[in-house]
Backbone atoms as SQL, in Angstrom:
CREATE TABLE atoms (id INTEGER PRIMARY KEY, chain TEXT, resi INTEGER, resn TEXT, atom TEXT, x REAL, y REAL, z REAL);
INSERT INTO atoms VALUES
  (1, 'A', 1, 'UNK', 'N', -3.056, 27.254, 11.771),
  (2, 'A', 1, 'UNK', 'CA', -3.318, 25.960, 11.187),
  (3, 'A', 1, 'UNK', 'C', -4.184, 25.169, 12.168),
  (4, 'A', 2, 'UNK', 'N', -4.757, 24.592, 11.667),
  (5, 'A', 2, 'UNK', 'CA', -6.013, 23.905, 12.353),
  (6, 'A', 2, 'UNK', 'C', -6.091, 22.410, 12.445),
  (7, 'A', 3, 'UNK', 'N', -5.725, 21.817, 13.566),
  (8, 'A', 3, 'UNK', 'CA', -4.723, 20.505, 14.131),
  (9, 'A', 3, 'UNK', 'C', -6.062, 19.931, 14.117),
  (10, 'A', 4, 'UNK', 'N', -7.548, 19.852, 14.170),
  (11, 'A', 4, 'UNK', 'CA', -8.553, 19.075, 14.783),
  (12, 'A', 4, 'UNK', 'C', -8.397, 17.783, 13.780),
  (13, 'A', 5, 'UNK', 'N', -8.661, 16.706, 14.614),
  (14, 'A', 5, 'UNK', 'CA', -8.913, 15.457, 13.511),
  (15, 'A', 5, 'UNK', 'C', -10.585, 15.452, 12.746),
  (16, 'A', 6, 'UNK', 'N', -10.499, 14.396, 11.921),
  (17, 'A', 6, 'UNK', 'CA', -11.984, 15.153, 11.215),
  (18, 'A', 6, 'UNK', 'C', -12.654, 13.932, 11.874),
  (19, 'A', 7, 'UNK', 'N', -13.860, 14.083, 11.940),
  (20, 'A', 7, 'UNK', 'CA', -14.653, 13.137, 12.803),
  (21, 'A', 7, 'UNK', 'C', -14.824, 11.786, 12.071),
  (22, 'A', 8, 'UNK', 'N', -14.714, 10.856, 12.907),
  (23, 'A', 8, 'UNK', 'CA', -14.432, 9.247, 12.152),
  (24, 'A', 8, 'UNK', 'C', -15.887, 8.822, 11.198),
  (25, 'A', 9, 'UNK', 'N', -16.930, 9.750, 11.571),
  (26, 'A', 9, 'UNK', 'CA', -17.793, 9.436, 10.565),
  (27, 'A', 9, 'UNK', 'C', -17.731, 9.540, 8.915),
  (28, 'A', 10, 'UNK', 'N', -16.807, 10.764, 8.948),
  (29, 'A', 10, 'UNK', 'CA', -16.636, 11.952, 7.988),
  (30, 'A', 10, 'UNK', 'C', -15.548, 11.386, 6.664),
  (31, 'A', 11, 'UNK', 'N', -14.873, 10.359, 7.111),
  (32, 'A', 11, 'UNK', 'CA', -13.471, 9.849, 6.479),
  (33, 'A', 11, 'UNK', 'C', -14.070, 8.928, 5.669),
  (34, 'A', 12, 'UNK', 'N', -13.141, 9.460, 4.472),
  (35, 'A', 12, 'UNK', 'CA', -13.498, 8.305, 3.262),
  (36, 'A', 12, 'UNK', 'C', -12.411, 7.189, 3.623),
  (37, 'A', 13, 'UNK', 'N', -12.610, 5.836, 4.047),
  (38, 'A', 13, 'UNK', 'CA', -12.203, 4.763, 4.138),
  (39, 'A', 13, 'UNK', 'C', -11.473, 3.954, 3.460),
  (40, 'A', 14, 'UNK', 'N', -12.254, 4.201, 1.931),
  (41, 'A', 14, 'UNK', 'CA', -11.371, 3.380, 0.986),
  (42, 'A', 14, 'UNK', 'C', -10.705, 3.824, 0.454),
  (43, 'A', 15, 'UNK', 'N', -10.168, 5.337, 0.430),
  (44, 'A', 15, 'UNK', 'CA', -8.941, 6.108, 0.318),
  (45, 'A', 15, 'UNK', 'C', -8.022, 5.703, 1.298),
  (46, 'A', 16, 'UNK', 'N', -8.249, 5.471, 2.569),
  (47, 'A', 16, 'UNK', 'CA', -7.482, 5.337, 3.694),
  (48, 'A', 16, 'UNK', 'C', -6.897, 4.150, 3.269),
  (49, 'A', 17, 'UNK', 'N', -7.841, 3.260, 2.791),
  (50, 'A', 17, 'UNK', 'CA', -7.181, 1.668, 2.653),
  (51, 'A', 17, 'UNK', 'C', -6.410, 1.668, 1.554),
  (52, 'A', 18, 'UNK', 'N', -6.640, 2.507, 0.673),
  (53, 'A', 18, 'UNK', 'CA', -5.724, 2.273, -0.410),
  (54, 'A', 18, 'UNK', 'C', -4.086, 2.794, 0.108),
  (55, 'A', 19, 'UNK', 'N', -4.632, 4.118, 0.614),
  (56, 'A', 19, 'UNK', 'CA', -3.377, 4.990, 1.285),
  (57, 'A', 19, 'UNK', 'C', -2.082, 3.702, 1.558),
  (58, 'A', 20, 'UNK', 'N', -2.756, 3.045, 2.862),
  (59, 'A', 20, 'UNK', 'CA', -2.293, 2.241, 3.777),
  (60, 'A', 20, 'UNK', 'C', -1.700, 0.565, 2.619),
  (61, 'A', 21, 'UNK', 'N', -2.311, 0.019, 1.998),
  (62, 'A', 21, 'UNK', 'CA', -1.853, -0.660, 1.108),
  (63, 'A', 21, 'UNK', 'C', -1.115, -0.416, -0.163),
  (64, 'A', 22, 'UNK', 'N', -0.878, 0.881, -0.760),
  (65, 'A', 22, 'UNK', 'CA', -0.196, 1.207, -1.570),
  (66, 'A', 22, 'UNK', 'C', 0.897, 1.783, -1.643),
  (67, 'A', 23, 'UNK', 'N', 0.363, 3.094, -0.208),
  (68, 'A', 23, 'UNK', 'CA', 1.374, 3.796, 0.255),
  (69, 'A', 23, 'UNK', 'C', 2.602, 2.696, 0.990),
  (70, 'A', 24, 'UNK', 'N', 2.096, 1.843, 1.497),
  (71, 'A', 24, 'UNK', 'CA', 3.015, 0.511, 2.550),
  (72, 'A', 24, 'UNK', 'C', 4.008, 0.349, 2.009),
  (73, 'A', 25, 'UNK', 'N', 3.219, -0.457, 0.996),
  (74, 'A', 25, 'UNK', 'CA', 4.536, -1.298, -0.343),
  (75, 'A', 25, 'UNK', 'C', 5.132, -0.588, -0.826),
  (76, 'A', 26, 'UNK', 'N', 4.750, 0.511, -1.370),
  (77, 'A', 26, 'UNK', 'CA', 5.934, 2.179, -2.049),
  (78, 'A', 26, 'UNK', 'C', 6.670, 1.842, -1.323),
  (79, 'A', 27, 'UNK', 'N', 6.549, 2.257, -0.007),
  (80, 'A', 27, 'UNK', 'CA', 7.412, 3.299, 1.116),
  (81, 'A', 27, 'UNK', 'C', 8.280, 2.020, 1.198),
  (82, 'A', 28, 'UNK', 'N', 7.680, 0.447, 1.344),
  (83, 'A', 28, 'UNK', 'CA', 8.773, -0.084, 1.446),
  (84, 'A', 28, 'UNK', 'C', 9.789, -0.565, 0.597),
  (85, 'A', 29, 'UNK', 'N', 9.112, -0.542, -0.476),
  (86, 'A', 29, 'UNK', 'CA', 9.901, -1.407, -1.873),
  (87, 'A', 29, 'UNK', 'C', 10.900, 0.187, -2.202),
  (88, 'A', 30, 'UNK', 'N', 10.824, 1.367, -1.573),
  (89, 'A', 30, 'UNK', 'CA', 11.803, 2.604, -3.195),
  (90, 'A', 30, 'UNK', 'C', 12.444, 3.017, -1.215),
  (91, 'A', 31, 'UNK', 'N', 12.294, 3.051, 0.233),
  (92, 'A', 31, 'UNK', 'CA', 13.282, 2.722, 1.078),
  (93, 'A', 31, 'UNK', 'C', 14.020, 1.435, 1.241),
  (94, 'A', 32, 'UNK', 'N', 13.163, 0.535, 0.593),
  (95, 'A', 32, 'UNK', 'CA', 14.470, -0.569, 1.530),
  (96, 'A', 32, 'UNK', 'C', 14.364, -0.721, 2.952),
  (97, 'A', 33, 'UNK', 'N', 13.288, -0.613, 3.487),
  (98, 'A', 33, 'UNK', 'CA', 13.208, -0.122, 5.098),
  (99, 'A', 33, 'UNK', 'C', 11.454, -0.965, 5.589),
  (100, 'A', 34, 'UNK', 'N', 11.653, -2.738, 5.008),
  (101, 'A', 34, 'UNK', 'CA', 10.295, -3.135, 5.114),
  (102, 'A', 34, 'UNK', 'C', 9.280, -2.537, 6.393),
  (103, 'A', 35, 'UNK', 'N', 9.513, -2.375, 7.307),
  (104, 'A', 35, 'UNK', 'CA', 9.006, -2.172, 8.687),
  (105, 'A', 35, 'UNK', 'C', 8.891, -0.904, 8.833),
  (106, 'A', 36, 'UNK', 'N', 9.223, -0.020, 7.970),
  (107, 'A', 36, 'UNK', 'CA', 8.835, 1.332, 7.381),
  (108, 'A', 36, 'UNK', 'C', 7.255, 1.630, 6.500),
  (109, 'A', 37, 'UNK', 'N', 7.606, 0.773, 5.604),
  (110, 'A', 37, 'UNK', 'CA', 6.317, 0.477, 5.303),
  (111, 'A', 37, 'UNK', 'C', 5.199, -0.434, 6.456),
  (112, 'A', 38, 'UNK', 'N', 5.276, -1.094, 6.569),
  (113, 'A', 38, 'UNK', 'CA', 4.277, -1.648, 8.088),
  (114, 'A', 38, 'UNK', 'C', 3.377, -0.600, 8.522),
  (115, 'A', 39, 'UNK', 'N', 4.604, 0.739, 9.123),
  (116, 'A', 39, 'UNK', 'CA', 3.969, 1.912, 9.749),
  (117, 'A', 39, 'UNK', 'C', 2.890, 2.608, 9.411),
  (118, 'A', 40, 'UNK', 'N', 3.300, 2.630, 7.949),
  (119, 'A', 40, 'UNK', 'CA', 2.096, 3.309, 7.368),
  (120, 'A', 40, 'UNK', 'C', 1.083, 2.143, 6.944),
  (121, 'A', 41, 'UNK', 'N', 1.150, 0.803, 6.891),
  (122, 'A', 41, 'UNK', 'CA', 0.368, 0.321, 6.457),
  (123, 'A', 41, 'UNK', 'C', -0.977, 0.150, 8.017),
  (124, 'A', 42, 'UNK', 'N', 0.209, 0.149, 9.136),
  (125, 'A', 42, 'UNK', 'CA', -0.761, 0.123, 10.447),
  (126, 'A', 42, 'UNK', 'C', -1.071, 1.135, 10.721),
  (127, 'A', 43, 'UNK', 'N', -0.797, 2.342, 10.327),
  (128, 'A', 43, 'UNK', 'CA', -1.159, 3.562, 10.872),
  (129, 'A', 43, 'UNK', 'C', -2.668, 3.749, 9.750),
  (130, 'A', 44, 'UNK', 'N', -2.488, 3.398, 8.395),
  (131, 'A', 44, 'UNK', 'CA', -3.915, 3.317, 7.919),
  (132, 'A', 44, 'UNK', 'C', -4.871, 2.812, 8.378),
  (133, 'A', 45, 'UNK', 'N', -4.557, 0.918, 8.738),
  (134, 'A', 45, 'UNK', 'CA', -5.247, 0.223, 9.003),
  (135, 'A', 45, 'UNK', 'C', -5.924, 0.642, 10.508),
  (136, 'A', 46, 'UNK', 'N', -5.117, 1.509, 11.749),
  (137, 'A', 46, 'UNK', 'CA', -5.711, 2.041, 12.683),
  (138, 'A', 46, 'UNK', 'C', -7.196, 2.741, 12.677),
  (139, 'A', 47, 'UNK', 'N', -6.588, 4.119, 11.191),
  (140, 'A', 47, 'UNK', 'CA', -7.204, 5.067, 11.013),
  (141, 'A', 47, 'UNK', 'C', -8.691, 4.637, 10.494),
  (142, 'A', 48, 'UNK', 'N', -8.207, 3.715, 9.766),
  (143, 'A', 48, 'UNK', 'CA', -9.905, 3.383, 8.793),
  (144, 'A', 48, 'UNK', 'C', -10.598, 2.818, 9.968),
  (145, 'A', 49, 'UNK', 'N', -9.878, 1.619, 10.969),
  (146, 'A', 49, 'UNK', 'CA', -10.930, 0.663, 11.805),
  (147, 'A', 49, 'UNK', 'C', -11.517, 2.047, 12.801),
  (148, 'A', 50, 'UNK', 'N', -11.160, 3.381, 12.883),
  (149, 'A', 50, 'UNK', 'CA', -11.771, 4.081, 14.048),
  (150, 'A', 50, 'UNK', 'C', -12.826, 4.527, 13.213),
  (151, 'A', 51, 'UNK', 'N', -12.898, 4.511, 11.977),
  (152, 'A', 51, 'UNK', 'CA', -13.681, 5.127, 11.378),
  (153, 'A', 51, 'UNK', 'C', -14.974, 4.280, 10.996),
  (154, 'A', 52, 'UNK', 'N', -14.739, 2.675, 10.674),
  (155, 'A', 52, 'UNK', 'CA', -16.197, 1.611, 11.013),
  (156, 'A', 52, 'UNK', 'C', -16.247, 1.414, 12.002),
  (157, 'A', 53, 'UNK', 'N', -15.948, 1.456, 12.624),
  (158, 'A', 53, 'UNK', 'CA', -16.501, 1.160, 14.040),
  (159, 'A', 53, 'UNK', 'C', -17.361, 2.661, 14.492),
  (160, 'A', 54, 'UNK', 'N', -17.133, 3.815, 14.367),
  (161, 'A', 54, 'UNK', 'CA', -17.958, 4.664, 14.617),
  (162, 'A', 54, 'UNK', 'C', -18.910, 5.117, 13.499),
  (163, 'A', 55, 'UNK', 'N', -18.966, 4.377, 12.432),
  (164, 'A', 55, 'UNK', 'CA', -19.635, 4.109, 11.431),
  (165, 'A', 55, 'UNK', 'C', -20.798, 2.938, 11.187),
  (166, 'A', 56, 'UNK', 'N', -20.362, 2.080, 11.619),
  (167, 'A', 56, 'UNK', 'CA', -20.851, 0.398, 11.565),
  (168, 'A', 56, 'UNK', 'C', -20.942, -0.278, 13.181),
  (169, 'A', 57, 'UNK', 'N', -20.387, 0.072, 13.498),
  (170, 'A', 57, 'UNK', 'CA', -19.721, -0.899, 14.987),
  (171, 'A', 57, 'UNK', 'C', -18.891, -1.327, 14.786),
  (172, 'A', 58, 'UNK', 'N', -18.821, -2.267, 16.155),
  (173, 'A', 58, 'UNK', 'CA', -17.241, -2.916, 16.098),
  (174, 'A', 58, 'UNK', 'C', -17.025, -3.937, 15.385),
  (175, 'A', 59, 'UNK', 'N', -18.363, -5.209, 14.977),
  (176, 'A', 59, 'UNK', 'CA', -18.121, -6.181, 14.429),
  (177, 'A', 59, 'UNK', 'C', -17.753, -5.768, 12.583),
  (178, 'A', 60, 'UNK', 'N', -19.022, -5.065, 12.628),
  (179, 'A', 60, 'UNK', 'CA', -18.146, -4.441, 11.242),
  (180, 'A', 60, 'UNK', 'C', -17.150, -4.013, 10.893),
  (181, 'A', 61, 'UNK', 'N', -16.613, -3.495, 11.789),
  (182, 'A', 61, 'UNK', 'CA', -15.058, -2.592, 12.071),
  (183, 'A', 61, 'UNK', 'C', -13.765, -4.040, 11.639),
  (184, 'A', 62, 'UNK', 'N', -14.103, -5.154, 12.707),
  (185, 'A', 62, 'UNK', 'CA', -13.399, -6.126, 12.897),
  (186, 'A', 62, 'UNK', 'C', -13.153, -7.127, 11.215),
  (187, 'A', 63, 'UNK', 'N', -14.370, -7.067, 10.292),
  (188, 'A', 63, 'UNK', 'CA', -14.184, -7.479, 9.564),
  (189, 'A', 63, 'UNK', 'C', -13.790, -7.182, 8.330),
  (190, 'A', 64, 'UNK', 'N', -13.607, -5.755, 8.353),
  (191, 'A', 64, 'UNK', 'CA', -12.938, -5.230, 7.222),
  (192, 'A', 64, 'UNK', 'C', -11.910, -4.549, 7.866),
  (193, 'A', 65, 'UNK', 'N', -11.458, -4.859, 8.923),
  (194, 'A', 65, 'UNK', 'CA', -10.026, -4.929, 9.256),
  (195, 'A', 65, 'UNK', 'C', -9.253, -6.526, 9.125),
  (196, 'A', 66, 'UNK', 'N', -10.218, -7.462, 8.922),
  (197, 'A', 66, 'UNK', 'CA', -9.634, -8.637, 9.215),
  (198, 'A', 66, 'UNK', 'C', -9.023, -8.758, 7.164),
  (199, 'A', 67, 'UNK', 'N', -10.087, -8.136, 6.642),
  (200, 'A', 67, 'UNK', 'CA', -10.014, -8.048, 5.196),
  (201, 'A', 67, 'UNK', 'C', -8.682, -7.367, 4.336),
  (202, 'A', 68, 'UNK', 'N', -8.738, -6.378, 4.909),
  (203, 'A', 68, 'UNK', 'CA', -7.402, -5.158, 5.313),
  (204, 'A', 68, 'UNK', 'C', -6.102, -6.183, 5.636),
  (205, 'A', 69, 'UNK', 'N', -6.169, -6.630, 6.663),
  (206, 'A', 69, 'UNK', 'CA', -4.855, -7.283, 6.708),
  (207, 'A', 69, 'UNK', 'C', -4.873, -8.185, 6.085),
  (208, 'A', 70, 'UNK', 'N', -5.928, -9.231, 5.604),
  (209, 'A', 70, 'UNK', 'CA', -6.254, -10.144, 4.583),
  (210, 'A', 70, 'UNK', 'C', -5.349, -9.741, 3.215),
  (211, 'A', 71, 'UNK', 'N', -5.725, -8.654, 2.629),
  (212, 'A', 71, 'UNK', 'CA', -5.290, -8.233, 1.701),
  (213, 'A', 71, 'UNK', 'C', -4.054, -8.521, 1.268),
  (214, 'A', 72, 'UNK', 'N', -3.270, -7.896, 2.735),
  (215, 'A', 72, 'UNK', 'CA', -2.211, -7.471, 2.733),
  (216, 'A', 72, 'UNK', 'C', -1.362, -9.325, 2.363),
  (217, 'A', 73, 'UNK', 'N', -1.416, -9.829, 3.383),
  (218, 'A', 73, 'UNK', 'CA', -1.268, -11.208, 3.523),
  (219, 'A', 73, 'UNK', 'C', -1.462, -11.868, 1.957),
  (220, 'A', 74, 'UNK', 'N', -2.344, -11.610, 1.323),
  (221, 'A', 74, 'UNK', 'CA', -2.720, -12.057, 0.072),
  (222, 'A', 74, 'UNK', 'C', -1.983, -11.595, -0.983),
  (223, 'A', 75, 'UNK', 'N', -1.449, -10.216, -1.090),
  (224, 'A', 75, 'UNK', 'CA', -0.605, -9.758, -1.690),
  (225, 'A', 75, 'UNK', 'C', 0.707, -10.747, -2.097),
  (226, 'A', 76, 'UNK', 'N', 1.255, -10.996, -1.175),
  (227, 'A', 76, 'UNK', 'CA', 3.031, -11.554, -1.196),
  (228, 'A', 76, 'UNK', 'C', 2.593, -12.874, -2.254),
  (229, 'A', 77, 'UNK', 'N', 2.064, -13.749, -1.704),
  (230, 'A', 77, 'UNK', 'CA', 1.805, -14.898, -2.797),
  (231, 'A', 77, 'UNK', 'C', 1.070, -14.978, -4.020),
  (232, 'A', 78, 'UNK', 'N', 0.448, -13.595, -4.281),
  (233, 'A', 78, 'UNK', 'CA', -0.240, -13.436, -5.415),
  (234, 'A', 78, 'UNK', 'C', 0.918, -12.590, -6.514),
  (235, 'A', 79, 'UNK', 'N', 1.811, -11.902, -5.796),
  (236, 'A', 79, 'UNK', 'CA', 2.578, -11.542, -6.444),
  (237, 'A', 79, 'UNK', 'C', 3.661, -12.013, -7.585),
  (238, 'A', 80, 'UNK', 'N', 3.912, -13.705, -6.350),
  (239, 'A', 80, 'UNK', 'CA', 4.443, -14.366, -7.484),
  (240, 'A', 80, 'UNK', 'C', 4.205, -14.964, -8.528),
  (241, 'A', 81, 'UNK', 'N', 2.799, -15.047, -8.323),
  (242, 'A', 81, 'UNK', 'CA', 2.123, -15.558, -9.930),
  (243, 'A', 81, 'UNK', 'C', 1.688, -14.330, -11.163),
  (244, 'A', 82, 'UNK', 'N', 1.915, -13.095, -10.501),
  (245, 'A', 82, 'UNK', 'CA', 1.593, -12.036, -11.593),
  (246, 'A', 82, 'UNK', 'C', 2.119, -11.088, -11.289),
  (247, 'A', 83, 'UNK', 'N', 3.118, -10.712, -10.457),
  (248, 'A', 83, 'UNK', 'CA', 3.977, -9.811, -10.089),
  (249, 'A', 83, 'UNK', 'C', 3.160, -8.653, -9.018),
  (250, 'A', 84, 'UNK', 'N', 4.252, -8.109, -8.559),
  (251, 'A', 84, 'UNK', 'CA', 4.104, -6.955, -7.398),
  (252, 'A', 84, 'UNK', 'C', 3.115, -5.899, -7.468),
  (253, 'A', 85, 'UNK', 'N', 3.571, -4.953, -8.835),
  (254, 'A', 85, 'UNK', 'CA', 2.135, -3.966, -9.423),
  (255, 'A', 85, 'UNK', 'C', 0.916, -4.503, -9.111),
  (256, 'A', 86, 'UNK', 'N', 0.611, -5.358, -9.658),
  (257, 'A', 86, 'UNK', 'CA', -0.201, -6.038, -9.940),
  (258, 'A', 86, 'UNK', 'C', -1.477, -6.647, -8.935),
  (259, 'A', 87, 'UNK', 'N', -0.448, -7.215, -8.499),
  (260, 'A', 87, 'UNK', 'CA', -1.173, -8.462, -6.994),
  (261, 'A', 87, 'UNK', 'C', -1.712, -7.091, -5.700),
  (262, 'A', 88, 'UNK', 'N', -0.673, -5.718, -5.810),
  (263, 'A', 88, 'UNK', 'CA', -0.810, -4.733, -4.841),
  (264, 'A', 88, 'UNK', 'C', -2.030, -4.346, -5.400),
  (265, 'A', 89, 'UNK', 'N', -2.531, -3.889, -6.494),
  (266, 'A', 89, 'UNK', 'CA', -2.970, -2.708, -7.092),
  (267, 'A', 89, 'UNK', 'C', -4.884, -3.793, -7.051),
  (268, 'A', 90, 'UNK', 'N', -4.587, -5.391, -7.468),
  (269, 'A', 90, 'UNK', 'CA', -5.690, -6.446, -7.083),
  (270, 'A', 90, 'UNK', 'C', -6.555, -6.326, -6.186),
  (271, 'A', 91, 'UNK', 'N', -5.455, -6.526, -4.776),
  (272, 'A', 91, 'UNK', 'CA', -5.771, -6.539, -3.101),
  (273, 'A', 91, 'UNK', 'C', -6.708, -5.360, -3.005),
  (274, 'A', 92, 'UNK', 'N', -5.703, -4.620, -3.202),
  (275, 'A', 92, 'UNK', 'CA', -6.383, -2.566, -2.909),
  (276, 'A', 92, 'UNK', 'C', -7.736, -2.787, -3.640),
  (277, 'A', 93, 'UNK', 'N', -7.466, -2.676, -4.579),
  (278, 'A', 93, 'UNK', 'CA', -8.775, -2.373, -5.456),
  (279, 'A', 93, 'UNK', 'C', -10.145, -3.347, -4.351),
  (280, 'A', 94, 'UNK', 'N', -9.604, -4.620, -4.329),
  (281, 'A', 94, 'UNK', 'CA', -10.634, -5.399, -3.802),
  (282, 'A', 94, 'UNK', 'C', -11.162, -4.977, -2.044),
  (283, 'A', 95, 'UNK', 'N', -10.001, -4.840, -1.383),
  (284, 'A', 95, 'UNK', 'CA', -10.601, -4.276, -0.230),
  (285, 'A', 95, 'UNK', 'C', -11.076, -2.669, -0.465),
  (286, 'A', 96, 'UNK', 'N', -10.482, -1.906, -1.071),
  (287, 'A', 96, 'UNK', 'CA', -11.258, -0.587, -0.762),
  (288, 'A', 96, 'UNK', 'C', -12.706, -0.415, -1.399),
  (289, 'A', 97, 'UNK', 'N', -13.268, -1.112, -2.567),
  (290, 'A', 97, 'UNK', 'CA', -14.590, -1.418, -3.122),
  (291, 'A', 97, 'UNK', 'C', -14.866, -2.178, -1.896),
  (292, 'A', 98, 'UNK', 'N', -14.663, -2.495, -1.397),
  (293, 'A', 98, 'UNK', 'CA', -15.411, -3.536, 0.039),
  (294, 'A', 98, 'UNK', 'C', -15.678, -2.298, 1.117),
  (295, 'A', 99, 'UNK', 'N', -14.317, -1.748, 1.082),
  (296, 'A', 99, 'UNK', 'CA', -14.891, -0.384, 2.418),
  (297, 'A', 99, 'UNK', 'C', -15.587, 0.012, 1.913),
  (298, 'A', 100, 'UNK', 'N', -15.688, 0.446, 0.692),
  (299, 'A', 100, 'UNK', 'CA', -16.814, 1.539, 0.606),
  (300, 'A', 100, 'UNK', 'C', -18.243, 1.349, 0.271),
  (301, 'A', 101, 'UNK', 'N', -18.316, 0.274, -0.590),
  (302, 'A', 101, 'UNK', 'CA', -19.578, -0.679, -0.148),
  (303, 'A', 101, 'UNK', 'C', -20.546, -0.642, 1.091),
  (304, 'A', 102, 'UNK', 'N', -19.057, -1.062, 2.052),
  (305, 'A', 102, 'UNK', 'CA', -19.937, -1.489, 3.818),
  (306, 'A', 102, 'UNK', 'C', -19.940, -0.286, 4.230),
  (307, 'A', 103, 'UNK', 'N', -18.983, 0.705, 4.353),
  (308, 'A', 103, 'UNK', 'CA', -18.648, 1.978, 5.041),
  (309, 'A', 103, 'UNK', 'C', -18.681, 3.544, 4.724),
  (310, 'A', 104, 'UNK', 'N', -18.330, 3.872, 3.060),
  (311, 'A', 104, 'UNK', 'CA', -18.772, 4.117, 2.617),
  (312, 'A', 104, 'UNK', 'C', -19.495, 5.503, 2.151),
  (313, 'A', 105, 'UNK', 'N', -20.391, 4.541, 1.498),
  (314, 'A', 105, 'UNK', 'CA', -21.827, 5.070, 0.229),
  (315, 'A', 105, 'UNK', 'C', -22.651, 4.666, 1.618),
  (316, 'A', 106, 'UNK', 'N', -23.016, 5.473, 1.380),
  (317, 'A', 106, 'UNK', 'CA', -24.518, 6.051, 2.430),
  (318, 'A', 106, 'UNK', 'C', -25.115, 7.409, 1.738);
């Protein structure tokens, strides 16, 4: 089995972001274990920023990480006006069309 990571150019991003924002809230809303979800939501948000930044640079990197956690942040209070599905599935959609926009389609 073949352990190499794939090169940060190479990674689709707005899979990662979705991963990391969808996978988050799953993992935390069907454990019960909020800070469970976190993990994976920071372990995405790690994975994608290594990947603009060796893609874009760092300032680019910085701002669709700032977006990324934006999201996330945006989620909880959007939820209560249209529920959880919903407000999650919003965020995602809106930041990962943003990664792939900036990061990407090339």
């Amino acid at each position: 089995m073949d352990m190499t990571l794939k090169k940060a150019e190479d990674v689709n991003t707005a899979a990662v972001v979705t991963t990391g924002l969808i996978g988050g809230w799953l993992t935390a809303r069907e454990t019960g274990i909020r800070p469970l979800g976190g993990v994976l939501l920071g372990a995405a948000g790690i994975w994608a920023a290594r990947s603009w930044t060796a893609k874009k640079g760092p300032l680019t990197a910085a701002a669709l990480t700032a977006l990324y956690v934006g999201a996330f942040g945006a989620s909880h209070p959007l939820a209560k006006k249209i529920g959880s599905w919903p407000a999650v599935l919003t965020v995602t959609g809106a930041a990962a069309a943003t990664a792939y926009a900036v990061s990407d389609r090339d």
